[in-house]
C-alpha positions as CSV (number, residue, x, y, z in Angstrom):
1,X,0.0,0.0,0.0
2,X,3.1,2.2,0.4
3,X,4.1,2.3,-2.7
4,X,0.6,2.9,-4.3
5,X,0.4,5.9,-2.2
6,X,3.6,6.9,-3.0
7,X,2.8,7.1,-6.8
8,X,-0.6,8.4,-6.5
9,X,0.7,11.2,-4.1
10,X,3.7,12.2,-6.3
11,X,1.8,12.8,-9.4
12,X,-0.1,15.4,-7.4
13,X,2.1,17.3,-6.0
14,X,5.0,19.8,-7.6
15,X,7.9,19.0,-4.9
16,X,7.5,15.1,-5.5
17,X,10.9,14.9,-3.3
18,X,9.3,16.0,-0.4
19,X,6.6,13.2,-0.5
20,X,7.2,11.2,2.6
21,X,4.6,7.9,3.3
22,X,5.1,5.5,6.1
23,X,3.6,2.4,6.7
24,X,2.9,0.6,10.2
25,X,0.6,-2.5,10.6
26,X,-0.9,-3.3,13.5
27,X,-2.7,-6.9,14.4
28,X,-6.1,-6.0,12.5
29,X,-5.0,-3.0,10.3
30,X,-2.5,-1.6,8.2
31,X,-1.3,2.6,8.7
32,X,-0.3,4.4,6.2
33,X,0.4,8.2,6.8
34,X,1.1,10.7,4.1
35,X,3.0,13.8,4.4
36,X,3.9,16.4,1.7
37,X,5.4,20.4,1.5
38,X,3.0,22.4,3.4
39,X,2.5,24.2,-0.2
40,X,1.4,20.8,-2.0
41,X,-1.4,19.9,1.1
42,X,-4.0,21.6,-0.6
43,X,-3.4,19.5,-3.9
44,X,-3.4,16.3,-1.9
45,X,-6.9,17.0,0.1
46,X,-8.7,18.5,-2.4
47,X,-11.9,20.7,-2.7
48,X,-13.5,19.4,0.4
49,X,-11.7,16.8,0.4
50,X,-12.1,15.1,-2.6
51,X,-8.9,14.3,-3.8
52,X,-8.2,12.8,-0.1
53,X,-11.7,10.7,-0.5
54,X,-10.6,9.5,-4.1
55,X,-7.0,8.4,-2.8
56,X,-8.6,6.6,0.2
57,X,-11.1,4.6,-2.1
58,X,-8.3,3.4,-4.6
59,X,-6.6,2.1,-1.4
60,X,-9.1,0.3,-0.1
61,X,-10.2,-1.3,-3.4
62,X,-6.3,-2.0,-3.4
63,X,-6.5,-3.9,0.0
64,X,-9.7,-5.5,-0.9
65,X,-8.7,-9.0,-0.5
66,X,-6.4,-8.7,2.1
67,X,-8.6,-9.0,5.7
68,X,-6.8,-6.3,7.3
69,X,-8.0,-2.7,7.1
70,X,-6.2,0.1,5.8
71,X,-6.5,3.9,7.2
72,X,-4.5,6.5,5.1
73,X,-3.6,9.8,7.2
74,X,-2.4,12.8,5.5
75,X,-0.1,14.5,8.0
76,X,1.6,18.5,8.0
């Protein structure tokens, strides 16, 4: 899931160095938190969130057939 958030996050943004994403699992779900240049947030969330909402949804259908669930955070 890393990686897919990786990609999807770098085409976003215009300092694709900058992207960061960590991944943590715990016993019943995996954690992946995002965080970009305090200029590209607003390209990664989205009018009212929909570009957040969008990359969520392409994770989850992603993680489908795994049984554990996975919670993408967008840090500052």
């Amino acid at each position: 899931m890393k990686e897919l958030v990786e990609v999807i996050a770098k085409s976003l943004v215009d300092c694709p160095e900058e992207v960061i994403v960590t991944e943590t699992e715990d016993n019943d779900a995996i954690f992946v938190e995002l965080k970009v240049a305090a200029s590209d947030m607003g390209k990664v969330i989205g009018r009212q969130g929909r570009i957040a909402k969008a990359i969520r949804t392409v994770v989850k259908a992603a993680s489908s057939k795994s049984e554990k669930k996975v919670v993408v955070d967008i840090l500052q």
